[in-house]
C-alpha positions as a printed NumPy array, in Angstrom:
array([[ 12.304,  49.261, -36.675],
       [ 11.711,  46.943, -33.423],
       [  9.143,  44.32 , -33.439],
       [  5.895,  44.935, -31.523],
       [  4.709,  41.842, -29.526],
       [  1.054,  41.153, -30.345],
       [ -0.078,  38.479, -28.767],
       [  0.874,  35.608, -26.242],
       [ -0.153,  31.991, -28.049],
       [ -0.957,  28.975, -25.415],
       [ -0.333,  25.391, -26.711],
       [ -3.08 ,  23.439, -25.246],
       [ -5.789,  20.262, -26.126],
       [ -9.187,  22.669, -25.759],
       [ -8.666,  26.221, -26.757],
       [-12.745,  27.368, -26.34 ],
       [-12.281,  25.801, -22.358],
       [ -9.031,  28.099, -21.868],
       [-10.197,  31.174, -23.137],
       [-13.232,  31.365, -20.94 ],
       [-10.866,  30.641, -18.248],
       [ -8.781,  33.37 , -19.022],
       [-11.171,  35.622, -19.934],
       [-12.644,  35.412, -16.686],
       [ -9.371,  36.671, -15.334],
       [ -8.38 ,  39.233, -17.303],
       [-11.443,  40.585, -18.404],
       [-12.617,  40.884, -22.386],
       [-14.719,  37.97 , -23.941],
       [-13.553,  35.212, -25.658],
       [-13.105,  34.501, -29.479],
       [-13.196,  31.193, -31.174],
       [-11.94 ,  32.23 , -34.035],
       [-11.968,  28.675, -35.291],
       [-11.92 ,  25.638, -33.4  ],
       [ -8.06 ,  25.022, -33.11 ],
       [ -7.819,  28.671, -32.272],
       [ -9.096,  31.221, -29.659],
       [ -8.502,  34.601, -28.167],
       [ -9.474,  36.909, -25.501],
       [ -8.21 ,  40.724, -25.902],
       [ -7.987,  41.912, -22.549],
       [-10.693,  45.48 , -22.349],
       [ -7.78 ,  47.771, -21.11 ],
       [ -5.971,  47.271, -24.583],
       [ -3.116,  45.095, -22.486],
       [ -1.522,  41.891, -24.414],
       [ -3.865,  39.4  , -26.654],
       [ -3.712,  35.959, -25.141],
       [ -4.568,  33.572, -27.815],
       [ -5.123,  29.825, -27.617],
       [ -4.13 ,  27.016, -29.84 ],
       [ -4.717,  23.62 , -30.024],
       [ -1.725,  20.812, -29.996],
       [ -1.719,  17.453, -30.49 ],
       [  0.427,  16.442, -27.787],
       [  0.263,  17.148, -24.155],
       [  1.866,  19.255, -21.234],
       [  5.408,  17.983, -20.443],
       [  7.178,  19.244, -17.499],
       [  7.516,  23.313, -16.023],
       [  6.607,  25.923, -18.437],
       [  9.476,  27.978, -20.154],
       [  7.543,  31.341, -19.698],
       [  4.242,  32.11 , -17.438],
       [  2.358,  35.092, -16.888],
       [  2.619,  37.007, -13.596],
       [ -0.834,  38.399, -13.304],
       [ -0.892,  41.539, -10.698],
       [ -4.116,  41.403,  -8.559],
       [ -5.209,  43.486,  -5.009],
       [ -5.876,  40.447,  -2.843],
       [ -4.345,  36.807,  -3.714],
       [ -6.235,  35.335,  -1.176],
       [ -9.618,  36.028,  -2.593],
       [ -8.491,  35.801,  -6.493],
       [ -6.805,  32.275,  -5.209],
       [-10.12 ,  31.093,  -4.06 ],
       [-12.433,  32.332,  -6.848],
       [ -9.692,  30.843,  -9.485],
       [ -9.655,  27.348,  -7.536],
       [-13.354,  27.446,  -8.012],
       [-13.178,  27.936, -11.521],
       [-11.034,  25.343, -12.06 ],
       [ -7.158,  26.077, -11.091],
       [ -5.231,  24.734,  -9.29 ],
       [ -2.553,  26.426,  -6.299],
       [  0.671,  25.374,  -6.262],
       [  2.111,  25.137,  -2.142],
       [  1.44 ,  27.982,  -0.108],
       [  1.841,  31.928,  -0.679],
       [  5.425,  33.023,  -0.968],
       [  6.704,  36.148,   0.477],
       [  9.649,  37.795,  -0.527],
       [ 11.442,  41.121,  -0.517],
       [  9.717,  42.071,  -3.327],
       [  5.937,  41.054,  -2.439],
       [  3.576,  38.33 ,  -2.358],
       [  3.105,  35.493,  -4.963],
       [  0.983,  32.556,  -5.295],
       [  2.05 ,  30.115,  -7.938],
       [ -1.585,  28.683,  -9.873],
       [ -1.895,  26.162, -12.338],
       [ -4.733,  26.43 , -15.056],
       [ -6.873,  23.92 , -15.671],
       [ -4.614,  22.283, -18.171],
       [ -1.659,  22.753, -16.293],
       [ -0.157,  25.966, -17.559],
       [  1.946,  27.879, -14.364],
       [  0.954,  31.385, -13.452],
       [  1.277,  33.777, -10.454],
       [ -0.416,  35.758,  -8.577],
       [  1.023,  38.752,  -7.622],
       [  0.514,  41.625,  -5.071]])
């Protein structure tokens, strides 16, 4: 038997802040399930992103972001921004498509992708 991957846990300092973020990209509504602990279960049944409160802060580039597959990166760039992340340089094209790198608003990389 294989393992089944459940859920993707965020470290971060304010887990109810980060879910609403999130869930206002992917869709579902948030959870606190406690207060060191939140979720949002995206409503097309894709991967639980779950939040988690650390003591200590963001150090460096993230080991593993989420590449999050939208129609128009221009638009979702500027509605993100105004929610409260951040764009990292400029759009990048390559043979494979378009991709904006983001930061969330504690600092956590993610693309946009088209």
């Amino acid at each position: 038997m294989r393992a089944k991957l459940n859920e993707v846990v965020v470290d971060c300092a304010d887990p109810p802040r980060l879910v609403r973020f999130w869930a206002g990209i992917v869709g579902g509504e948030p959870v606190d399930r406690e207060p060191d602990w939140s979720y949002v279960d995206p409503p097309d049944g894709g991967l639980r992103l779950a939040f988690q409160r650390v003591p200590e802060g963001k150090h460096g580039k993230n080991r593993l972001h989420l590449d999050l597959e939208v129609e128009d990166i221009d638009a979702e760039r500027a509605r993100l921004t105004e929610e409260g992340a951040t764009a990292v340089a400029q759009i990048e094209t390559s043979a494979h498509g378009r991709f904006q790198v983001m930061l969330d608003p504690e600092g956590n990389e993610f693309c946009l992708v088209s």
